[in-house]
C-alpha positions as CSV (number, residue, x, y, z in Angstrom):
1,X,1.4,-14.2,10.7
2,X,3.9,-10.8,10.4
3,X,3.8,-11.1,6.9
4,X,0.1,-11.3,6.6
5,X,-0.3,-8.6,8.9
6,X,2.5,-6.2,6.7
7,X,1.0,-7.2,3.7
8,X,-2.9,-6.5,4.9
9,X,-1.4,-3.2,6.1
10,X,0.5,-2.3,2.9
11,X,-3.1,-3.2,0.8
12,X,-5.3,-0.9,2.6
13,X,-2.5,2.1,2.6
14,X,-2.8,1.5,-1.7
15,X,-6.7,1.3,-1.0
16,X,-6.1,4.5,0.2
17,X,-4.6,5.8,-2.4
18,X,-7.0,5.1,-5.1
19,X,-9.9,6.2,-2.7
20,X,-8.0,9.6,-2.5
21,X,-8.0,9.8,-6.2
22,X,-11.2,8.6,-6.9
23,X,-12.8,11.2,-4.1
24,X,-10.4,14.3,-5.3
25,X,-9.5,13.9,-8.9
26,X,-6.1,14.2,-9.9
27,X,-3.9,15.2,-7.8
28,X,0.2,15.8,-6.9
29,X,2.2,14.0,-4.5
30,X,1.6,16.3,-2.4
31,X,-2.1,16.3,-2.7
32,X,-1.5,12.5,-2.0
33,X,0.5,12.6,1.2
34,X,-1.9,15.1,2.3
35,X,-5.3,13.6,1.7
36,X,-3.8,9.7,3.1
37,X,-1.9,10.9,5.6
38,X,0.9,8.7,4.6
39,X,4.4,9.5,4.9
40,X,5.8,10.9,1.4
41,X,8.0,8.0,0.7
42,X,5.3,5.7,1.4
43,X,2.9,7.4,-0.8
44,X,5.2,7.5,-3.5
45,X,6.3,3.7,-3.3
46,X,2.6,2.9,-3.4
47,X,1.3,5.1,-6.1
48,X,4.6,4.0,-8.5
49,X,3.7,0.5,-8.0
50,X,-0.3,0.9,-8.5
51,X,0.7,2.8,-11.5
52,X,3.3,0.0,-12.5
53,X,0.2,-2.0,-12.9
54,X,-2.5,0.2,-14.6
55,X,-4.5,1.2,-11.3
56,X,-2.5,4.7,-11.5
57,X,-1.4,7.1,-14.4
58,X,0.7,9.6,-13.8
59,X,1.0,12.8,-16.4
60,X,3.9,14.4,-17.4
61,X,3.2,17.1,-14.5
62,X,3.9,14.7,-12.1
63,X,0.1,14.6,-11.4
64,X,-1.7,11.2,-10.5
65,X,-5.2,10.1,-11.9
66,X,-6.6,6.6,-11.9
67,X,-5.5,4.4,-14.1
68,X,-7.8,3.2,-17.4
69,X,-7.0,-0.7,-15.9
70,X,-9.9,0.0,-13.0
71,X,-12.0,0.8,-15.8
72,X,-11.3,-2.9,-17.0
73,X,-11.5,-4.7,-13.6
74,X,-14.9,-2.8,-13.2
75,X,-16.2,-4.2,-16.4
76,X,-15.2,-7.6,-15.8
77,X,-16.9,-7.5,-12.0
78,X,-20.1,-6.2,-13.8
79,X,-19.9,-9.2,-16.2
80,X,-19.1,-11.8,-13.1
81,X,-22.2,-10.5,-11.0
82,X,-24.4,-10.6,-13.7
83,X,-23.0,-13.9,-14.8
84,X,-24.0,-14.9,-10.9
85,X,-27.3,-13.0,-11.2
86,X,-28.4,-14.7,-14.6
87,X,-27.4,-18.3,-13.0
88,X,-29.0,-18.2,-10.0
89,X,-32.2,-17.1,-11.2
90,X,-34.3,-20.4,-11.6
91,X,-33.1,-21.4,-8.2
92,X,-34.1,-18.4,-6.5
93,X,-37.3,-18.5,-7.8
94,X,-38.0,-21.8,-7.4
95,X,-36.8,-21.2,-3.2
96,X,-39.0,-18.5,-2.9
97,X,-41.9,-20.2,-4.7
98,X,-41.3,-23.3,-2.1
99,X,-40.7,-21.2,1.2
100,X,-42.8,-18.5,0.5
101,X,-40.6,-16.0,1.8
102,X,-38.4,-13.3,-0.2
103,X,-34.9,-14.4,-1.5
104,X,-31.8,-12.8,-2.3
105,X,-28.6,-13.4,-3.4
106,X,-25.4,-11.7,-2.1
107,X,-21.8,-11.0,-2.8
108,X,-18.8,-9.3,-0.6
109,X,-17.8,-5.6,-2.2
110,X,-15.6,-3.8,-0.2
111,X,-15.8,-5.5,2.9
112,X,-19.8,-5.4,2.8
113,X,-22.0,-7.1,1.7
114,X,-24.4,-6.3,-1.8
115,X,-27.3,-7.5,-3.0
116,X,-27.5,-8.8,-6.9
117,X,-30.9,-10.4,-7.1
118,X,-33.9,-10.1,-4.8
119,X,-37.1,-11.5,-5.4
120,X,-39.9,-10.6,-3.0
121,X,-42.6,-12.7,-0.9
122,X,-45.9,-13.0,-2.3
123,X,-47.3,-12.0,1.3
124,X,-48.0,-8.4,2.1
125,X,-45.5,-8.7,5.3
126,X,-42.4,-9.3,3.4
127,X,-38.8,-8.6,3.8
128,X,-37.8,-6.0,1.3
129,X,-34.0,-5.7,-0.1
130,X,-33.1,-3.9,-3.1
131,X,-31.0,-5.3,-5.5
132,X,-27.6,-2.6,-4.7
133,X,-27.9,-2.9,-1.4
134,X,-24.6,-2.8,0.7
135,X,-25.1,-4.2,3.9
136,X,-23.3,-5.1,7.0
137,X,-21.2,-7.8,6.9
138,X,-21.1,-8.4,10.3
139,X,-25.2,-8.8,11.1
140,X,-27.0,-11.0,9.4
141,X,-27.0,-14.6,8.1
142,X,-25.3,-13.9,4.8
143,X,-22.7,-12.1,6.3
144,X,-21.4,-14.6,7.9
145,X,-21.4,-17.1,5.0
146,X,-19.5,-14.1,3.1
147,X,-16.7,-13.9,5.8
148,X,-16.2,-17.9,5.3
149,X,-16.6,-18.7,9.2
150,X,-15.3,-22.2,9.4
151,X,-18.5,-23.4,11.5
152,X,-20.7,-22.0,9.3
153,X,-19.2,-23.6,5.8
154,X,-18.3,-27.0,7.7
155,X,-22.4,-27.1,8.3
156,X,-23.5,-25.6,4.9
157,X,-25.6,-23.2,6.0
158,X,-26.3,-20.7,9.1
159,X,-29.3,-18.7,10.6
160,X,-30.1,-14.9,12.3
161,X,-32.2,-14.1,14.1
162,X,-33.1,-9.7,14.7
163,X,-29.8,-9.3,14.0
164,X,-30.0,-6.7,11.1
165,X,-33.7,-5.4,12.0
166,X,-36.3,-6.2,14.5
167,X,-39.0,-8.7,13.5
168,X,-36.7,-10.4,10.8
169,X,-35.1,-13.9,10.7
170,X,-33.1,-15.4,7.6
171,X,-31.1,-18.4,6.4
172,X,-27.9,-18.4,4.3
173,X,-26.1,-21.0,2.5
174,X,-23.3,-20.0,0.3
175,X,-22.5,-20.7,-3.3
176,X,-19.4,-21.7,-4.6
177,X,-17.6,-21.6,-7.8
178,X,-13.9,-23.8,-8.0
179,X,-14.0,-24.5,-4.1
180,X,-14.2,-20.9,-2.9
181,X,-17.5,-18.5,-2.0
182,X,-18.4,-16.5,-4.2
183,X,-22.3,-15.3,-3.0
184,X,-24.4,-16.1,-0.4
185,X,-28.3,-17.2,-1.0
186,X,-30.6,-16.5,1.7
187,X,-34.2,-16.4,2.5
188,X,-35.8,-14.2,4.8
189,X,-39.0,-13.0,6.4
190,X,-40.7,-11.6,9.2
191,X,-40.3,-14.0,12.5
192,X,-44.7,-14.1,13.0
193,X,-44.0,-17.3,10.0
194,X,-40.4,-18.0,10.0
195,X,-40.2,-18.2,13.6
196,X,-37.0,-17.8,16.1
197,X,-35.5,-21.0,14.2
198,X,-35.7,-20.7,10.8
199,X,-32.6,-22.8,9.8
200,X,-35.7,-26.1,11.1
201,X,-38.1,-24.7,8.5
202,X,-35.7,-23.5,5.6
203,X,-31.8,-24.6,6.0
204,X,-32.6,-27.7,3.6
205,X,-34.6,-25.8,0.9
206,X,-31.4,-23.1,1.2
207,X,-29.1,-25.5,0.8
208,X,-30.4,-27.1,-1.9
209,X,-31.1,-24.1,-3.8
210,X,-27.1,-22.9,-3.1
211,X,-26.3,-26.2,-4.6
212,X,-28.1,-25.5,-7.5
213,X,-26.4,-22.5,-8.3
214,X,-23.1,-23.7,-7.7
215,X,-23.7,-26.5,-10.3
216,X,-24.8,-24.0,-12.8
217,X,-21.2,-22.2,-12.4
218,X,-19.6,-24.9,-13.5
């Protein structure tokens, strides 16, 4: 458990890092142990080993700049959600078609939770989410799939209720792709039809729809 807990630590001081970068431009060690707040040894360990690996260049002045690898590891996370986006696509439509209600897709980001697809309710009183959305993760049904709660994956899908916004209920199932979650699908709309419980009038339809776009990431 120590180790986790170092290591956890040790990841968000680098996070830090590159967020200091990435809000200031280049800048000095210095300008680093300034703008973290880490001590100068620290900061120093950390920036050699991002740059070690790509996430960090560092100019013959000694000055530190992102490294071109982030520019890599952003394409390739543009490529996965629109792989994800692309796949789950029938299956959405066909869930919202069936329930009525609008549906969405989701995937964790930073420790929240964003929106890739969203395709509305047919009904005037609809839930509205726009695709690049970063949400909460810790209110609403999708969140919870996203943070892989035991209960919630053991029972393949979970429910909210308000949680996010008044007059709103929703059901999440999450998707998976070689045994781990990688979105959450949900379906949502205004309590008057989906009612305090809507895991009794959509948790099977969500479900089954997940299912569906987990077999297409195979």
């Amino acid at each position: 458990m120590r180790d986790s807990v170092q290591g956890a630590g040790s990841l968000g001081k680098a996070i830090s890092v590159l967020d200091s970068l990435a809000q200031a431009g280049p800048l000095s060690l210095a300008g680093l142990v300034e703008r973290t707040g880490l001590p100068r040894a620290t900061t120093y360990r950390l920036a050699t080993a991002l740059a070690a690996h790509g996430l960090v260049e560092k100019d013959a002045g000694s000055t530190y700049r992102l490294g071109g690898r982030l520019v890599e590891l952003g394409r390739l996370a543009g490529q996965r959600r629109l792989g994800l986006a692309q796949a789950a696509g029938p299956a959405l439509e066909k869930l919202r078609d069936r329930t009525g209600e609008s549906v969405q897709l989701f995937v964790s980001e930073g420790g929240r939770r964003v929106c890739i697809v969203s395709l509305e309710s047919p009904h005037s009183l609809r839930t509205i989410v726009a695709v690049g959305a970063s949400l909460p993760m810790d209110k609403g049904s999708a969140g919870r799939v996203l943070s892989g709660e035991p209960d919630v994956l053991a029972r393949g899908w979970t429910e909210s209720v308000e949680e996010r916004e008044l007059g709103v209920a929703s059901v999440s199932a999450p998707v998976y792709l070689d045994g781990a979650v990688v979105a959450a699908l949900s379906v949502s709309g205004p309590i008057e039809r989906t009612t305090r419980s809507p895991g009794e009038l959509y948790a099977s339809l969500a479900v089954e729809a997940a299912r569906e776009v987990s077999a297409s990431l195979r």
